[in-house]
FILOMI-414490 format. One record per residue (C-alpha): residue number from 1; x, y, z. Coordinates in nm, 3 decimals. Layout:
// residues N
REC     k         x         y         z
REC   NUM         X         Y         Z
...
***
This chain:
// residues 433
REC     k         x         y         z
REC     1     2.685     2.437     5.524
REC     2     2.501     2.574     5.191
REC     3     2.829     2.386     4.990
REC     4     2.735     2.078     5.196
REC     5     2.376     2.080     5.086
REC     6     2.480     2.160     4.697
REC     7     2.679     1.862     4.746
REC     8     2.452     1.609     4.872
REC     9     2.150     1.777     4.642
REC    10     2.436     1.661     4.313
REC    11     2.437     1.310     4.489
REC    12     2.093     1.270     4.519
REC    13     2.047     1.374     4.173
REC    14     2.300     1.147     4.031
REC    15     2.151     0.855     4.207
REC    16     1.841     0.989     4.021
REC    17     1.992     0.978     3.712
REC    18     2.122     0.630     3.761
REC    19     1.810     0.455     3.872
REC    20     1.585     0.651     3.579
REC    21     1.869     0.499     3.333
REC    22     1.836     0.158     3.486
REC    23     1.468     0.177     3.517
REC    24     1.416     0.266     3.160
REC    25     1.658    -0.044     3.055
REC    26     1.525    -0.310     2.883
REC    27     1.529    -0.638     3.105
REC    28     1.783    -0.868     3.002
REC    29     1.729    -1.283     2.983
REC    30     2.022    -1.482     2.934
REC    31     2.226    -1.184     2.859
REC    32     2.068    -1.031     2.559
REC    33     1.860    -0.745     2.547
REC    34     1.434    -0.893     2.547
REC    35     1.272    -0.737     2.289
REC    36     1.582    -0.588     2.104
REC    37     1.706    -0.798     1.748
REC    38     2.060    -0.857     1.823
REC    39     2.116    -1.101     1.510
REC    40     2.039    -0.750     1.296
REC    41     1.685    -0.909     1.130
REC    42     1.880    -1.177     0.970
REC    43     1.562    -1.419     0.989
REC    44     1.378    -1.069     0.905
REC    45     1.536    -0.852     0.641
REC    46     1.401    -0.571     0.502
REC    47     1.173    -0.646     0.145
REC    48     1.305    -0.454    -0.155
REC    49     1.186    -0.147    -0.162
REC    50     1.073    -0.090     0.217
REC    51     1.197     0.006     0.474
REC    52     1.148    -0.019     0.865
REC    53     0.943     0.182     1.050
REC    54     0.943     0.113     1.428
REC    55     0.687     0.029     1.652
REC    56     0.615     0.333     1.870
REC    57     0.340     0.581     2.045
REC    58     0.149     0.873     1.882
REC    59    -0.091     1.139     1.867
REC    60    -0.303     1.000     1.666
REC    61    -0.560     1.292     1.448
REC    62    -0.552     1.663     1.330
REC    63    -0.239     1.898     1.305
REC    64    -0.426     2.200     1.291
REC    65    -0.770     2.350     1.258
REC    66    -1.061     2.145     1.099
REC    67    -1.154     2.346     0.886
REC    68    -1.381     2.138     0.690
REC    69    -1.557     2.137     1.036
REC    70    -1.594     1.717     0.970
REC    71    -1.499     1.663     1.336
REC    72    -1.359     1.237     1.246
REC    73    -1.024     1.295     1.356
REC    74    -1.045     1.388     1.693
REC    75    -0.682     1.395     1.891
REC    76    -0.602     1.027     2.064
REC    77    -0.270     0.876     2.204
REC    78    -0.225     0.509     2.010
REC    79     0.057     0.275     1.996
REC    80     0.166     0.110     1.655
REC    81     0.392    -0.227     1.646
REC    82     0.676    -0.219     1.385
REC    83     0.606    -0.282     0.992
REC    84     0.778    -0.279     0.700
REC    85     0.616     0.013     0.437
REC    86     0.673     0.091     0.074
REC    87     0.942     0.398     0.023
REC    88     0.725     0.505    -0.215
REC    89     0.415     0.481    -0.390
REC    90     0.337     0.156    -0.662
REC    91     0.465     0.292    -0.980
REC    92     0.284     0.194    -1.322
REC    93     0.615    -0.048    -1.422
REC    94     0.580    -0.245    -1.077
REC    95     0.175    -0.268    -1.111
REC    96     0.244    -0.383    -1.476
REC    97     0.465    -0.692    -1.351
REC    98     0.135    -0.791    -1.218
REC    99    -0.065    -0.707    -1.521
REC   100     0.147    -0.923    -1.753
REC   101     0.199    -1.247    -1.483
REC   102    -0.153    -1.262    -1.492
REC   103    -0.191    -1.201    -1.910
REC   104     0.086    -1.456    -1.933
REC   105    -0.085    -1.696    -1.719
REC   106    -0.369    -1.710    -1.853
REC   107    -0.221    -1.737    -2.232
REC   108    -0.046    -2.035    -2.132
REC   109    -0.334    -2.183    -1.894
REC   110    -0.649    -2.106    -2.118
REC   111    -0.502    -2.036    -2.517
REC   112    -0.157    -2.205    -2.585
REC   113    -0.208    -2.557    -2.479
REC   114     0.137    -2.664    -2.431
REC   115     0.204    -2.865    -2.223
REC   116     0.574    -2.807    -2.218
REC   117     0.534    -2.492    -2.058
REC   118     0.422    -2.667    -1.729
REC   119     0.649    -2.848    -1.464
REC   120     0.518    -3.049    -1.147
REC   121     0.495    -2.917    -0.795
REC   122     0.742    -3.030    -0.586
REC   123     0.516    -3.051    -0.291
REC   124     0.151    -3.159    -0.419
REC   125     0.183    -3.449    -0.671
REC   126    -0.142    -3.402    -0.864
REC   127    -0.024    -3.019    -0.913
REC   128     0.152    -2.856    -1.208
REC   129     0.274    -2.540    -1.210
REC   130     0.351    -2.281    -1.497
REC   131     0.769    -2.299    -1.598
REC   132     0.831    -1.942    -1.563
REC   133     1.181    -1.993    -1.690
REC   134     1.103    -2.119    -2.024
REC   135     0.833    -1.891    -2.019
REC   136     1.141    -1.614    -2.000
REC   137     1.367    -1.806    -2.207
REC   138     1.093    -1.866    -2.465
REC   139     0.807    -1.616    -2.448
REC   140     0.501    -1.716    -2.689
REC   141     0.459    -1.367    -2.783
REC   142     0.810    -1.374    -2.959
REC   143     0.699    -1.666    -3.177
REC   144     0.619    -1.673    -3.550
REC   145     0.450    -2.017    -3.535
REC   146     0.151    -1.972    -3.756
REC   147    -0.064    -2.200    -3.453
REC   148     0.126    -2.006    -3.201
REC   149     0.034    -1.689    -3.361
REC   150    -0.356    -1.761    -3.416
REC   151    -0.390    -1.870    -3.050
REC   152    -0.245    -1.518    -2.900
REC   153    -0.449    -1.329    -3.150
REC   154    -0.723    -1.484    -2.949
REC   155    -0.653    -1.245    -2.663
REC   156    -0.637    -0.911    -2.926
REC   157    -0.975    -0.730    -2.995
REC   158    -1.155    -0.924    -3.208
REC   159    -1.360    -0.758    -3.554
REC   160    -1.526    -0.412    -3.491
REC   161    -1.391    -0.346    -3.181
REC   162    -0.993    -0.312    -3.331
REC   163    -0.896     0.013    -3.388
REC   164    -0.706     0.054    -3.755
REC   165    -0.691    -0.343    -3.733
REC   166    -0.430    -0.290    -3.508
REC   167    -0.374    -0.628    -3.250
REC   168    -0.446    -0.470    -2.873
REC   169    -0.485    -0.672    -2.584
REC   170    -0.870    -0.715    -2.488
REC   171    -0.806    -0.589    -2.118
REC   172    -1.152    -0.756    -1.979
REC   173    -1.002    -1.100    -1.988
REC   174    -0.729    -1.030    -1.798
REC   175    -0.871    -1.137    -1.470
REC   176    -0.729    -1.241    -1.110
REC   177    -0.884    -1.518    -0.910
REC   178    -0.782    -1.468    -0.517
REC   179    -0.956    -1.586    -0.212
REC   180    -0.884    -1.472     0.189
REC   181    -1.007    -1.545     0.534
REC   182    -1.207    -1.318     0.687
REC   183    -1.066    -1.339     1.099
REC   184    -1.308    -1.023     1.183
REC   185    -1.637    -1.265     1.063
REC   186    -1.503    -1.570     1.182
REC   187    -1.415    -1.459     1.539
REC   188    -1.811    -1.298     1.578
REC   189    -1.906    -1.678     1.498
REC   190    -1.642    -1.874     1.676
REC   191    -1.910    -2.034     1.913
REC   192    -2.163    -2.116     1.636
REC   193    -2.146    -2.475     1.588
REC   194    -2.312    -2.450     1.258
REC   195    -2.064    -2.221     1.078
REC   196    -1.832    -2.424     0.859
REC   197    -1.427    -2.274     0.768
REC   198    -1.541    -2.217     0.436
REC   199    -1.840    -1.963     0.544
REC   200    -1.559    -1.720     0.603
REC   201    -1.350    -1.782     0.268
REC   202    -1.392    -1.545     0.078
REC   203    -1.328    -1.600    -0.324
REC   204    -1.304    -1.330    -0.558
REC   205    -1.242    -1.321    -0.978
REC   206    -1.147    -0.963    -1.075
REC   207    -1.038    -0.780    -1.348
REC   208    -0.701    -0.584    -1.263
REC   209    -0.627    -0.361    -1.561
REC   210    -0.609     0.014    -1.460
REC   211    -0.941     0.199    -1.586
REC   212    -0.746     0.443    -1.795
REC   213    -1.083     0.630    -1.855
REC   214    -1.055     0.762    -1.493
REC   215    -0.863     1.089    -1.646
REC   216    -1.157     1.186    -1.862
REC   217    -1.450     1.027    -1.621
REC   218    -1.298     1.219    -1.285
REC   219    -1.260     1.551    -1.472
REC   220    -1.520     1.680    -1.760
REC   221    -1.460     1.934    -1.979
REC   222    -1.155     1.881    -1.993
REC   223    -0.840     1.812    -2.269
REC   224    -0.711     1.494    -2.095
REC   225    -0.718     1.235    -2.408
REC   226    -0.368     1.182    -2.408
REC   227    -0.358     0.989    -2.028
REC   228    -0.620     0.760    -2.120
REC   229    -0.434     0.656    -2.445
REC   230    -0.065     0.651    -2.251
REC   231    -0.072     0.743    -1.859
REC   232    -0.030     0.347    -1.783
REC   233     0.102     0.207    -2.143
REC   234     0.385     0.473    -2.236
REC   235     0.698     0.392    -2.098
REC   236     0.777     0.765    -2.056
REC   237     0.521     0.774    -1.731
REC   238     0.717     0.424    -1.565
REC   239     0.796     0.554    -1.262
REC   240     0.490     0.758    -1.232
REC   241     0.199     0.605    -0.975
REC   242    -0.029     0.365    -1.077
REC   243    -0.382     0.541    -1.057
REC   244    -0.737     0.388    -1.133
REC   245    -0.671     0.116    -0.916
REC   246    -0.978     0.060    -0.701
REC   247    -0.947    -0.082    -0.346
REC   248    -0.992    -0.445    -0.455
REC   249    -0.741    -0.404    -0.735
REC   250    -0.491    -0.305    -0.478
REC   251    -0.622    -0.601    -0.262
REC   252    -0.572    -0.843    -0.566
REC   253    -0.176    -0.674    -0.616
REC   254    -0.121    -0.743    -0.254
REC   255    -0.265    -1.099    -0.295
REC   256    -0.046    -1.162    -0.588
REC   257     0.214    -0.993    -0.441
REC   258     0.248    -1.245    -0.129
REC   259     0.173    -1.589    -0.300
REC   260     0.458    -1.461    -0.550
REC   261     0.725    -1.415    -0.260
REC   262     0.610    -1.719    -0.070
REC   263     0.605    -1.951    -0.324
REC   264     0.962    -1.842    -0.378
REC   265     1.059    -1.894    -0.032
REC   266     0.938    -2.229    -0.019
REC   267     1.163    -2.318    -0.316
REC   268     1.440    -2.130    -0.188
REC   269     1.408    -2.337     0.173
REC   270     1.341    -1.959     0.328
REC   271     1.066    -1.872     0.606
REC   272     0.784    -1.682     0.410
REC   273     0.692    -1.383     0.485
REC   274     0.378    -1.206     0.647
REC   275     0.102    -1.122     0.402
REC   276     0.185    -0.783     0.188
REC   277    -0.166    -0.519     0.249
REC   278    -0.273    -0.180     0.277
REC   279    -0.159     0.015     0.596
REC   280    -0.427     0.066     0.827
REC   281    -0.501     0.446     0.862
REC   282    -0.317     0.503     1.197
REC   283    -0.025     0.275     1.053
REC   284    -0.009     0.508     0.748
REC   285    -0.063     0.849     0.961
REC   286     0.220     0.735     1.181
REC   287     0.473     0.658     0.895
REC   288     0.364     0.939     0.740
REC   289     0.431     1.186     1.027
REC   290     0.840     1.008     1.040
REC   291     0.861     1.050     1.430
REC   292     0.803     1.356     1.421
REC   293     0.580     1.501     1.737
REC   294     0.257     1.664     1.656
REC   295     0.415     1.707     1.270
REC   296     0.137     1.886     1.019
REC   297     0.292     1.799     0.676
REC   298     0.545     1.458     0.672
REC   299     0.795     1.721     0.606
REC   300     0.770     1.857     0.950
REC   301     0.657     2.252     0.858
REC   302     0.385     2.432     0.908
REC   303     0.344     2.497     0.581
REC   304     0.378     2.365     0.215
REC   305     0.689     2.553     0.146
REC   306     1.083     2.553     0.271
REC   307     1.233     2.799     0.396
REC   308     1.358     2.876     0.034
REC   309     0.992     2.922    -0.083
REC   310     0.995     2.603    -0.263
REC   311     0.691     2.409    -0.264
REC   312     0.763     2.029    -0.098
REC   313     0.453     1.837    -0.222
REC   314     0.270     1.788    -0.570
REC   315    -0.060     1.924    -0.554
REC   316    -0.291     2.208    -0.604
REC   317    -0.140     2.580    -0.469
REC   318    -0.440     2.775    -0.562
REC   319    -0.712     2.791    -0.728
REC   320    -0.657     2.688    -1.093
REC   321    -0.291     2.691    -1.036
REC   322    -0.117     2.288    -1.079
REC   323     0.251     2.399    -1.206
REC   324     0.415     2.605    -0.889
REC   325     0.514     2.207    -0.808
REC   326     0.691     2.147    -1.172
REC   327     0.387     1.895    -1.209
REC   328     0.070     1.930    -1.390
REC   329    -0.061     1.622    -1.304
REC   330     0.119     1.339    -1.071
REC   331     0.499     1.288    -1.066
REC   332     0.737     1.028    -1.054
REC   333     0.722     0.866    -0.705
REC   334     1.052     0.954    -0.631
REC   335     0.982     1.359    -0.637
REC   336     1.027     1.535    -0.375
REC   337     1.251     1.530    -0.068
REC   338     1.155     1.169     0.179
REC   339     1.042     1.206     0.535
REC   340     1.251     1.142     0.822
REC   341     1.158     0.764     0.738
REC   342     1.284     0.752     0.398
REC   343     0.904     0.780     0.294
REC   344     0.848     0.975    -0.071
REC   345     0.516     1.133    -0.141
REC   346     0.372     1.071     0.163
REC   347     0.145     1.362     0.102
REC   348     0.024     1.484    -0.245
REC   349     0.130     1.320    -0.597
REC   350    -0.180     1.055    -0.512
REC   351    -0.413     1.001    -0.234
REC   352    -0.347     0.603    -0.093
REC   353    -0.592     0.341    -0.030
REC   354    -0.597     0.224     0.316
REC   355    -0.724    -0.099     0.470
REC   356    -0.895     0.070     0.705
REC   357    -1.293     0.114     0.659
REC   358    -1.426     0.433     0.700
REC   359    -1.631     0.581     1.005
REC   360    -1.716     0.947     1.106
REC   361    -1.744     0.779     1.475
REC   362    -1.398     0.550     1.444
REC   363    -1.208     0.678     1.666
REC   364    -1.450     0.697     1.967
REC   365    -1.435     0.302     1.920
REC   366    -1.128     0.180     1.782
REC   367    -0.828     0.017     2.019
REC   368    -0.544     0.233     2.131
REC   369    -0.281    -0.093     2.029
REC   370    -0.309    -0.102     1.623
REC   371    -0.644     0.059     1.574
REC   372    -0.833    -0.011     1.289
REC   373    -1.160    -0.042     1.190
REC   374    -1.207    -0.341     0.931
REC   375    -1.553    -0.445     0.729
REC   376    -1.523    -0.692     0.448
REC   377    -1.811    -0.573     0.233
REC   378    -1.973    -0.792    -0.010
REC   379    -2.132    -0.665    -0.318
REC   380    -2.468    -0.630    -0.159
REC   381    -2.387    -0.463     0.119
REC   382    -2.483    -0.067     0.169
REC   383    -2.271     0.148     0.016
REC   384    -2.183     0.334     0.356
REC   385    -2.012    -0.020     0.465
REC   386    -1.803     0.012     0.100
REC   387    -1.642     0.364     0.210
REC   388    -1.260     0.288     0.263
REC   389    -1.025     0.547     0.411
REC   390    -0.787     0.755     0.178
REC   391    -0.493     0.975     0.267
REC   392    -0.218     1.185     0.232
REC   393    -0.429     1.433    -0.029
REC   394    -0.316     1.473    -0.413
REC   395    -0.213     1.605    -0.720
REC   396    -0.546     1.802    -0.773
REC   397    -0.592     1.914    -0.380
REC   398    -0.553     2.187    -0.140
REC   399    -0.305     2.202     0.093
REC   400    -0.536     2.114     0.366
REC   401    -0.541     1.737     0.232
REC   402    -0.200     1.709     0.245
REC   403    -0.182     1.720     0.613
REC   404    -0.076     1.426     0.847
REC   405    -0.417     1.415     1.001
REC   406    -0.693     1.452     0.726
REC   407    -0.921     1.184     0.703
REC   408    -1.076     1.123     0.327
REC   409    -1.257     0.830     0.203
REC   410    -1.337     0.641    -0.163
REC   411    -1.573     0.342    -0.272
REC   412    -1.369     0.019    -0.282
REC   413    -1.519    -0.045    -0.576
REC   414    -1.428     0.302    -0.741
REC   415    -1.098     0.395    -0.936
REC   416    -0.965     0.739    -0.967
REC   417    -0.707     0.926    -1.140
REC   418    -0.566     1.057    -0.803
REC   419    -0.600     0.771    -0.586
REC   420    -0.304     0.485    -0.583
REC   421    -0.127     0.278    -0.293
REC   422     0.183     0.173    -0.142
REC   423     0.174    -0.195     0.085
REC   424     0.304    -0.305     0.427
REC   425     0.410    -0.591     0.580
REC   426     0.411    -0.673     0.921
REC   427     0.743    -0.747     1.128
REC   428     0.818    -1.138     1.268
REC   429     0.872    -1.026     1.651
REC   430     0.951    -0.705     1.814
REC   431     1.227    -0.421     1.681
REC   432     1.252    -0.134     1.929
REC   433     1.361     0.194     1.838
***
């Protein structure tokens, strides 16, 4: 009799097993998996130099105790869609391809006048667009040409301000014109009849070249000369993070960064892609933590070390102490072992910009699908509307910074020398895990 009941208790239990499988199946419509990409993103590959992170559900907030008693990240259960992040953070080298498309644009737009360096759009007949082939092939900056020569030297320091009459490119002209659409504003005023497209076009002219003074202006008292001549310039420091970058600068990269691809694409006969920007704070705090449940550090410890005693960040041990890491100051963005992502420096080396705004309140208000709280602030706006989350902790912080869950903030309009960025794109469709 008990063998009987064993028996039909295993049945039971198997039939369990079989409808929980079948319930938890994803529904099928003309045989293929809904939801699941079963041409392997061929319409959606991964960009160079990201990689995939799945859509997915989270506790959202702090690892451990607050102990800066701030009480903004209180414990919530959110669910992010898929993106595409950065691996690591924007290195110097891959922030200067931006620096020099814009000084070369604007030497051959505003100084050369040669004509011969333009060729027509191919879609807008009163257009012209820079040849950035010839531009390659035959870079201005290579050329002898007496005329040639006097109209770069335009762009150099000009009299007292050269150093040892040496020829150094006059950083304030090299400014970025980019413009976006603000959905947030535009929705508020969908029903007023009297708001035009253009009252939510925003239009911005910005100068992008790091402020290399942040190493001297963050820290007085201090011997750090040498970064403000070379951190961004040397080629030794390359594949170190780009730092005094403010928010907009990173804005303007991401701006760039988009029309460059598309533009591309629409040559090439490709679809273009979603706009490149910051990751929200919950999309960052979720890549950061690599599905990892409840995770403190992206690493997955409770602490800053391994189990070998080795320390798995870059940033500040104790008090007056920088070098337990091998790193005085930031490292190359490849340091350190990745996440279970593929993510590098996820916490310490820099702090990264987020889009999100910042609000002690946030995440009493914010939506459980993508939560964010965005504010496009103008220049006369408050200065509390201007605070823009920062995470992940840095070079010069505790270990408490470093953790998946603390909640930071910085000025958009503010560079510092342990602040930089990595971008995200969003995914065309659905990829489950």
């Amino acid at each position: 009799m008990i063998n009987n009941h064993l028996r039909l208790l295993k049945q039971l239990f198997g039939l369990f097993l079989i409808v929980l499988i079948i319930g938890c199946k994803t529904s099928t419509q003309n045989g293929e998996l809904v939801g699941v990409r079963l041409d392997k993103l061929k319409k959606n590959k991964t960009p160079y130099g990201m990689v995939l992170v799945p859509g997915g559900t989270f506790i959202m907030g702090q690892s451990d105790e607050d102990i800066t008693f701030s009480q903004t990240a209180q414990n919530r259960q959110v669910t992010i869609a898929p993106f595409y992040i950065d691996d690591s953070e924007i290195s110097n080298s891959e922030y200067r391809q931006f620096v020099n498309w814009v000084r070369d644009s604007i030497l051959i737009t505003d100084y050369l006048g040669d004509p011969t360096y333009f060729i027509q759009s191919q879609t807008q007949s009163a257009t012209k667009h820079i040849d950035w082939e010839k531009l390659r092939r035959q870079s201005p900056w290579k050329s002898t040409a007496p005329d040639v020569r006097a109209r770069i030297d335009a762009m150099y320091y000009q009299g007292e301000d050269k150093v040892f009459g040496k020829n150094e490119l006059d950083v304030r002209l090299i400014n970025y014109h980019y413009e976006w659409y603000d959905f947030e504003n535009a929705i508020r005023h969908k029903n007023d009849k009297t708001k035009k497209r253009s009252d939510f076009i925003y239009r911005e002219k910005i100068g992008i070249y790091p402020d290399t003074t942040v190493w001297m202006s963050d820290f007085h008292y201090a011997a750090n000369e040498p970064l403000v001549k070379g951190y961004f310039s040397h080629p030794s420091y390359e594949d170190y993070p780009v730092v005094g970058i403010s928010w907009k600068q990173a804005q303007a990269f991401n701006s760039w960064r988009t029309q460059l691809y598309n533009n591309q694409a629409v040559k090439s006969k490709k679809s273009q892609r979603f706009d490149y920007q910051l990751p929200t704070e919950a999309e960052w705090e979720y890549a950061a933590r690599g599905g990892r449940v409840g995770s403190q550090f992206p690493w997955g410890g409770p602490t800053a070390r391994n189990a070998r005693g080795c320390l798995m960040a870059n940033f500040k041990p104790g008090r007056g102490n920088y070098m337990d890491d091998n790193y005085a100051y930031t490292a190359p963005v490849y340091s350190y072992f990745p996440n279970d992502y593929g993510l590098y420096n996820m916490s310490g080396n820099v702090s990264e910009w987020t889009q999100s705004t910042y609000d002690e309140a946030g995440y009493s208000y914010v939506h459980d699908m993508n939560p964010t709280y965005s504010y496009s602030a103008r220049n006369e706006d408050s200065e509390t509307l201007k605070r823009k989350v920062v995470r992940g902790g840095s070079w010069k912080d505790v270990g408490f910074f470093l953790q998946n869950g603390t909640r930071q903030y910085e000025f958009q309009d503010t560079a510092k020398s342990y602040v930089g960025f990595r971008s995200v794109t969003r995914v065309a469709g659905s990829v489950m895990r």
